[in-house]
N, C-alpha and C positions, 0 to 999 in steps of 0.2 A: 681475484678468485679464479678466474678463465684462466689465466696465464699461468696458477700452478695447478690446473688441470678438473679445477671445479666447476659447478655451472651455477650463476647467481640465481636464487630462487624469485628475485623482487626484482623486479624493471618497470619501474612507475613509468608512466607516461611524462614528456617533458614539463616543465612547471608544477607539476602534482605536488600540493603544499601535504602530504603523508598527514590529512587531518579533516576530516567532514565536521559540520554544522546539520544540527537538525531543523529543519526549517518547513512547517506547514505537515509536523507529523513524518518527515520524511529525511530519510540520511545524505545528505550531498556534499558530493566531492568540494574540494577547495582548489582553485587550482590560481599559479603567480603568474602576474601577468601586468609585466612591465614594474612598475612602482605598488602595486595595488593587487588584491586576492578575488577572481570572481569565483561565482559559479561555475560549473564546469562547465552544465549544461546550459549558461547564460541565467539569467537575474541580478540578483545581486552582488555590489560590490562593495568591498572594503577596503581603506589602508590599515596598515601592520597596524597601527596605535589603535583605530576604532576596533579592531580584532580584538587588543588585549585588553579592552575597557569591555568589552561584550563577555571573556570567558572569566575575568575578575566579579564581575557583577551576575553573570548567569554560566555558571561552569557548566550545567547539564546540558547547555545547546552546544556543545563539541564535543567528539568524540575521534580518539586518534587511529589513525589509520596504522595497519601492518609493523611498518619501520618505524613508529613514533611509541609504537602499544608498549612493548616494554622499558622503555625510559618511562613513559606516562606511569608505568606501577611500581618502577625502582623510589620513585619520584614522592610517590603516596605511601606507596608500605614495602618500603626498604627491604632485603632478607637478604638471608647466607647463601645461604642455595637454591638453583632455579633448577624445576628436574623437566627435561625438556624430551619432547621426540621426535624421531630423526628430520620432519618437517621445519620445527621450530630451530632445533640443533644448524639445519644450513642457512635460513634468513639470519640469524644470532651471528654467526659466522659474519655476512655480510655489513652488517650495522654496528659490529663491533667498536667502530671508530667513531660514533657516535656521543659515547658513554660521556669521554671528555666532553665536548662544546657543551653540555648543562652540568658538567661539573658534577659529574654523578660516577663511583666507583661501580662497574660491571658485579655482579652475583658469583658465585662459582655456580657454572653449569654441570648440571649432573644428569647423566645420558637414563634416559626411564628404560627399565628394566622393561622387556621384552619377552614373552614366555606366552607358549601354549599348554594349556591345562588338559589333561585327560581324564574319561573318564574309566573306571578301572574293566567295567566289563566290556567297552570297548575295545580295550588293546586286545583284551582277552579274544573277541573275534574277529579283532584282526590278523592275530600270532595264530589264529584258526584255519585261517585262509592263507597264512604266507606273506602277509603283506608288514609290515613297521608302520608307525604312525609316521614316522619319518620320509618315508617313500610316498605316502601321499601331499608330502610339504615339499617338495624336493622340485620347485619351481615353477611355473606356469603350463596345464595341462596334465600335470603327475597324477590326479587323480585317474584321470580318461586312462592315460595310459597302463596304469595300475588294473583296472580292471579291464580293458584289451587285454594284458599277458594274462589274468585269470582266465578270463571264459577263454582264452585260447589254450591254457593248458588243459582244461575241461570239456574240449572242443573234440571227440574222439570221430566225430565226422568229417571232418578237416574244409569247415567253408570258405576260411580265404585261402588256403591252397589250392584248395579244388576249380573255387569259382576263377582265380587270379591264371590257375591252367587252361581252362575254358575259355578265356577270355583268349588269350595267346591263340589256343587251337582256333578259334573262329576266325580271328584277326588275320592268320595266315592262311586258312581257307579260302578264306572269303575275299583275302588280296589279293590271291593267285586267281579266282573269277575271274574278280573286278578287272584286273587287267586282261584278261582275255576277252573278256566282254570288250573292253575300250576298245582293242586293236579290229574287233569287226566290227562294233556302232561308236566311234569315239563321242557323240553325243551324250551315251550312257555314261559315260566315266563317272559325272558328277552326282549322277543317281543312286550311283552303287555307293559312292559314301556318302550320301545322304542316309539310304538304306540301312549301312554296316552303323552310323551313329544309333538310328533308331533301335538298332537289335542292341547295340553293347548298353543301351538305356535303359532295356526289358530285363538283359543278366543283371547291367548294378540294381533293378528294382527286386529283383528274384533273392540276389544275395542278400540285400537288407531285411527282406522280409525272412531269409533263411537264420541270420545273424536276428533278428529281433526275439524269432521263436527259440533258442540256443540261448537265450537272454533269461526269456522265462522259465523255461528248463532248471534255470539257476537262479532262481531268485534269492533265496535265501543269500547267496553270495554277494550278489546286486543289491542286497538289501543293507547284508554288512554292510558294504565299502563306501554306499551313501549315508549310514547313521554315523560312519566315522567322517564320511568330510562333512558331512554338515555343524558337526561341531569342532572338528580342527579348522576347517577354512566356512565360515559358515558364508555363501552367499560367492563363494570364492576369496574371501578376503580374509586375512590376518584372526584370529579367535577377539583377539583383543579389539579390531575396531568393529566385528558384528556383533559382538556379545555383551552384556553388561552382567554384572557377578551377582547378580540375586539366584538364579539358577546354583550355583554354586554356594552359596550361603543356606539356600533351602536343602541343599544334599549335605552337605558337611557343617551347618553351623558356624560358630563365630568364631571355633578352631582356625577356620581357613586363614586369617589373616598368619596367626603364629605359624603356621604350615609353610606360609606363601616367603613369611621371613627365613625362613632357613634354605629357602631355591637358591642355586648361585647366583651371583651379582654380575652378573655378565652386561653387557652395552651389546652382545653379537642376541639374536633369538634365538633361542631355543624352548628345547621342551622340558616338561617338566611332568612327571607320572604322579601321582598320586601317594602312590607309596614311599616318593623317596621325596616328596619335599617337605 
């Protein structure tokens, strides 16, 4: 998988028999070692025969690990399709070559559908403000940055311009001092920028507090842009692993599913509106 550019999601540790025993209420590794399966963390030991007399006679003290899990369920309850995400879709990858040695035919994997849900008066105040649902999905950070360009375009005081010329005016002010201070007490030199840090510390506390109140000012906006990421990235993460669809069933009923089937079939995410799926 390395060599055509992939990166293996499973790198057991050496020996790791991909299978725990529950033992004293507790799950532990299995791991081979020499002729024989111990613990991992030391106790008990077994050979391969008393192993398969212990899961013939007591199936419930084993449980398979990662790269054993799905041969363990092709194994039990066979199917056509395994609908996987993109987690599952790269180890599957890996173990592929597996399926042979227990003489077991692979599933057709089928890549799960990927989609964020809206809701309708949200877009509504988002297409209020300028913003797409789209733009606040648009990568790690797009929310922050989405509302940076708002309150900046609402910003008719101009605070990081202002403060960012201030900074520069001080900076070279206060350079042209400092050096002339040095050349008659060179002792001073390190004081003066000692000094010039503590002032540019007082402007960045100045501008925050000026950018915080410019915040409030706009709330209503601020307000938007958070009601929409909290439910497009709730938590910062994907709709679909912070959400669960009762939310969604309590607003639209049991329509949602039939709705949900006619979104496109895509494997890429995307979105999906309300009114068009």
């Amino acid at each position: 998988m390395e060599e055509a550019g992939y990166q293996a999601p499973l790198r057991p540790p050496p020996g790791q028999a991909a299978l725990f025993m529950y033992r004293d209420g507790r799950r532990i590794a299995l791991v081979r070692d020499g002729g024989t399966y111990r613990e991992r963390n030391g106790g008990g030991r077994w050979t391969a025969a008393e192993l398969a007399a212990l899961a013939r006679n007591e199936p419930d003290r084993f449980s398979p690990g990662a790269a054993l899990r799905p041969l363990a369920q092709e194994a039990l309850l066979p199917c056509l399709a395994h609908v996987v995400g993109p987690g599952e879709t790269a180890y599957l990858a890996q173990i592929g070559g597996l399926y042979g040695l227990f003489d077991l035919d692979p599933p057709v994997f089928q890549p799960r559908i990927s989609l964020t849900l809206t809701w309708p008066e949200t877009v509504a105040g988002l297409v209020r403000v300028g913003v797409r649902p789209a733009d606040l999905m648009a990568g790690p950070g797009a929310p922050a940055r989405c509302l940076e360009r708002l309150l900046a375009g609402n910003d008719h005081f101009g605070v990081r311009e202002r403060f960012a010329a201030e900074r520069e005016r001080i900076r070279r002010h206060y350079g042209r001092l400092a050096a002339e201070l040095g050349k008659a007490e060179p002792g001073l030199a390190g004081l003066a920028a000692e000094n010039l840090g503590r002032i540019m510390h007082q402007v960045d506390y100045l501008e925050s507090k000026a950018w915080q109140h410019h915040k409030r000012r706009n709330r209503e906006l601020v307000r938007a842009l958070r009601r929409a990421e909290n439910l497009l990235l709730p938590a910062g993460r994907l709709q679909e692993q912070g959400l669960n669809v009762l939310p969604w069933l309590c607003r639209f009923g049991w329509d949602l599913g039939s709705h949900l089937l006619r979104a496109p079939l895509s494997p890429e995410h995307h979105l999906a509106f309300w009114e068009q799926v």
